[in-house]
C-alpha positions as CSV (number, residue, x, y, z in Angstrom):
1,X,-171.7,38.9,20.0
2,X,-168.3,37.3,20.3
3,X,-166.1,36.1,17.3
4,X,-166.6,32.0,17.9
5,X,-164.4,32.0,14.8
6,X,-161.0,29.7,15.8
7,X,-158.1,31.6,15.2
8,X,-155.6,31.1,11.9
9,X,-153.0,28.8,12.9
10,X,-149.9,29.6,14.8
11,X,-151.6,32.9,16.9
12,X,-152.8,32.7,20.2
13,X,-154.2,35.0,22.5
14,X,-153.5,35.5,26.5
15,X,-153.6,37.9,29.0
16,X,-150.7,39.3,30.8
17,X,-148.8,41.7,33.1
18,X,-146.6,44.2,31.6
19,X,-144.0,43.9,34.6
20,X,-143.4,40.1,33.8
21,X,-142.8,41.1,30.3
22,X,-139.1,41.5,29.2
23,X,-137.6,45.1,28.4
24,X,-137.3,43.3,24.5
25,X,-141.2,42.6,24.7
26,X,-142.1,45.9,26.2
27,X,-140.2,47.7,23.6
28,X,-142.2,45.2,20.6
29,X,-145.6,46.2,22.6
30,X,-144.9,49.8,22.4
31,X,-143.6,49.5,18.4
32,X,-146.7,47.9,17.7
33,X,-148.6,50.5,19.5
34,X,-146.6,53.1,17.5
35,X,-147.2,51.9,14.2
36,X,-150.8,52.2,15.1
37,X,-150.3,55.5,15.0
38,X,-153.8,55.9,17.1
39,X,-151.4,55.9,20.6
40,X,-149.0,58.7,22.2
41,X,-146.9,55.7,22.8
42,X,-145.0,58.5,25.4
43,X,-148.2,58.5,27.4
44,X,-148.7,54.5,26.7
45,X,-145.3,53.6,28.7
46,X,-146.5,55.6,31.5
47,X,-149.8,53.8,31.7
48,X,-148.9,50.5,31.1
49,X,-147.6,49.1,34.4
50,X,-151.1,50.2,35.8
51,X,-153.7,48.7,33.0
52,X,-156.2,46.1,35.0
53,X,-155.9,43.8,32.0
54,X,-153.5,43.2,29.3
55,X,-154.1,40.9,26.7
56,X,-151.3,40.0,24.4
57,X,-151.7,38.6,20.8
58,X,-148.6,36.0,19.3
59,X,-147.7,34.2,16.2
60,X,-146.0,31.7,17.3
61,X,-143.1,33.2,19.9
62,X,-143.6,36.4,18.4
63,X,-145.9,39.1,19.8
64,X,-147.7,41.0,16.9
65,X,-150.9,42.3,18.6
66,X,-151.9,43.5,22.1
67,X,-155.2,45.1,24.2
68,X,-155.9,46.7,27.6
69,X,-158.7,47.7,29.6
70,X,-157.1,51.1,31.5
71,X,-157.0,51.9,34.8
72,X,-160.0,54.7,36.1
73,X,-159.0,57.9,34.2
74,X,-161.7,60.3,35.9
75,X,-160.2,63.5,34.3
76,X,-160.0,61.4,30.6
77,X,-163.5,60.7,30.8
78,X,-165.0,64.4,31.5
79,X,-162.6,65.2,28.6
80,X,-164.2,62.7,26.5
81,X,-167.5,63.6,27.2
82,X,-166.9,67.8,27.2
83,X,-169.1,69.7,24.7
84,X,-165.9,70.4,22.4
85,X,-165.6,66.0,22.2
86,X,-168.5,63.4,22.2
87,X,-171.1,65.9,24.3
88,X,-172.2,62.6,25.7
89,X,-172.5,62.8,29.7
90,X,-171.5,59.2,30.9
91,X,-170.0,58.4,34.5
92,X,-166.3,59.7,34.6
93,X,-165.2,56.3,36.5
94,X,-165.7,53.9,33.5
95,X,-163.0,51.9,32.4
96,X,-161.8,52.7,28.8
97,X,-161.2,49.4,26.5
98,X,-157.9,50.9,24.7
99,X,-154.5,49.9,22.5
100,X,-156.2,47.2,20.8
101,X,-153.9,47.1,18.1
102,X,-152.2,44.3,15.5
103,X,-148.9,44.7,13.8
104,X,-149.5,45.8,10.1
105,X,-148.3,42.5,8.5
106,X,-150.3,40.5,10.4
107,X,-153.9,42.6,10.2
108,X,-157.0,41.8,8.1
109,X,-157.4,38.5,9.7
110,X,-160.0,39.5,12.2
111,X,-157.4,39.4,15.0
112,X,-158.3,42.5,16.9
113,X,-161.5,40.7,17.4
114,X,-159.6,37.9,19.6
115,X,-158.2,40.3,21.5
116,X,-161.4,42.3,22.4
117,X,-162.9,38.9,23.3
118,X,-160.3,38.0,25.4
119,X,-160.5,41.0,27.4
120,X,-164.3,41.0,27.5
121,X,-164.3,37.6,28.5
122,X,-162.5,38.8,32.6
123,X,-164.2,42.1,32.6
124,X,-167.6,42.8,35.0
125,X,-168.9,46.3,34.3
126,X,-169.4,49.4,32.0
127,X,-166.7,50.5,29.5
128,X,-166.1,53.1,27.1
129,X,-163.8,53.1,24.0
130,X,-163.1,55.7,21.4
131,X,-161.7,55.0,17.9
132,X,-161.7,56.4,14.6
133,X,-161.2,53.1,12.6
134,X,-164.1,51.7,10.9
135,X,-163.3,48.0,11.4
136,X,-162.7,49.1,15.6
137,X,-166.0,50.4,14.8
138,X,-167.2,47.1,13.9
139,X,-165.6,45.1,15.8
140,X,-166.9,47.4,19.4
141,X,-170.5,47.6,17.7
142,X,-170.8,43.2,17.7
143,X,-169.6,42.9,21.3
144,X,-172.3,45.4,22.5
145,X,-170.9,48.6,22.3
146,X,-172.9,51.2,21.3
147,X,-171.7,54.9,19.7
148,X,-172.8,58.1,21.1
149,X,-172.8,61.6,20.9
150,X,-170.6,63.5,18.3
151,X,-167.9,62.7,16.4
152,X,-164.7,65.1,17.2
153,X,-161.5,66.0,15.9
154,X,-158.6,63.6,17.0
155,X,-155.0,64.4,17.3
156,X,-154.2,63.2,14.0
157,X,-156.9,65.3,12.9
158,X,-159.2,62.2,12.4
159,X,-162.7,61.8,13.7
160,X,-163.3,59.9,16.9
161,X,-166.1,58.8,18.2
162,X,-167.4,57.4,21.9
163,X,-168.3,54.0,22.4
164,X,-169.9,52.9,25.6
165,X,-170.9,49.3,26.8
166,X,-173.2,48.5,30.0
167,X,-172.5,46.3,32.5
């Protein structure tokens, strides 16, 4: 299910490519992504330039929310689905719908759902996502995602869980 809701005025939603984005929006991508706290925004610069979608979220000018789909991360996958993470076998060359994040002062507005719809909306196949946030939960569990196997320790010490969606 998609969110048919408009959204508020003043935000829109579009993708993107992070190498026609200035060095001033890269840097407000990666401080939202940061402030997320879910992201290794180290690891995030690195695999930006090489997402296969990028979706940005603005208010006005402003960029205050962004997604991706990642590139093929074969040896993130069999990590994901080891016996110490989800335990749930799924095939390592999924896509992974990541870094859907909105800055702080512009969350509970349903936003992230925009941005998952967006990159939905141009993407043909099987994906896998894992999140500890409740309302990611939500928001991956109306758009056909489905969660399975466990639930394992995160880096932040929270619990994350697999989310996969078939083509």
């Amino acid at each position: 299910m998609t969110d048919n809701r408009k959204l508020p005025d003043g935000y829109g939603v579009a993708d993107a490519s992070w190498r026609d984005l200035t060095k001033d929006q890269q840097q407000t991508v990666l401080k939202i992504l940061g402030d997320g706290k879910a992201v290794d925004v180290a690891s995030a610069k690195v695999e930006l330039p090489h997402v296969t979608a990028l979706v940005l979220l603005r208010h006005h000018d402003a960029i205050v929310g962004v997604g991706t789909i990642k590139p093929e991360r074969v040896w993130y996958a069999k990590d994901v689905q080891s016996a110490k993470k989800s335990g749930h076998p799924f095939d390592p060359k999924t896509l992974e719908l990541g870094y859907v994040v909105v800055a702080q002062d512009h969350q509970d507005k349903k936003l992230s759902s925009h941005i998952a719809d967006a990159l939905l909306a141009g993407h043909k196949g099987a994906l896998f996502a894992t999140t500890d946030k409740e309302k990611m939960k939500s928001a991956l569990g109306h758009r056909g995602f489905v969660q399975h196997g466990n639930e394992w320790k995160g880096r932040n010490g929270t619990k994350l869980s697999l989310w996969l969606r078939e083509s």
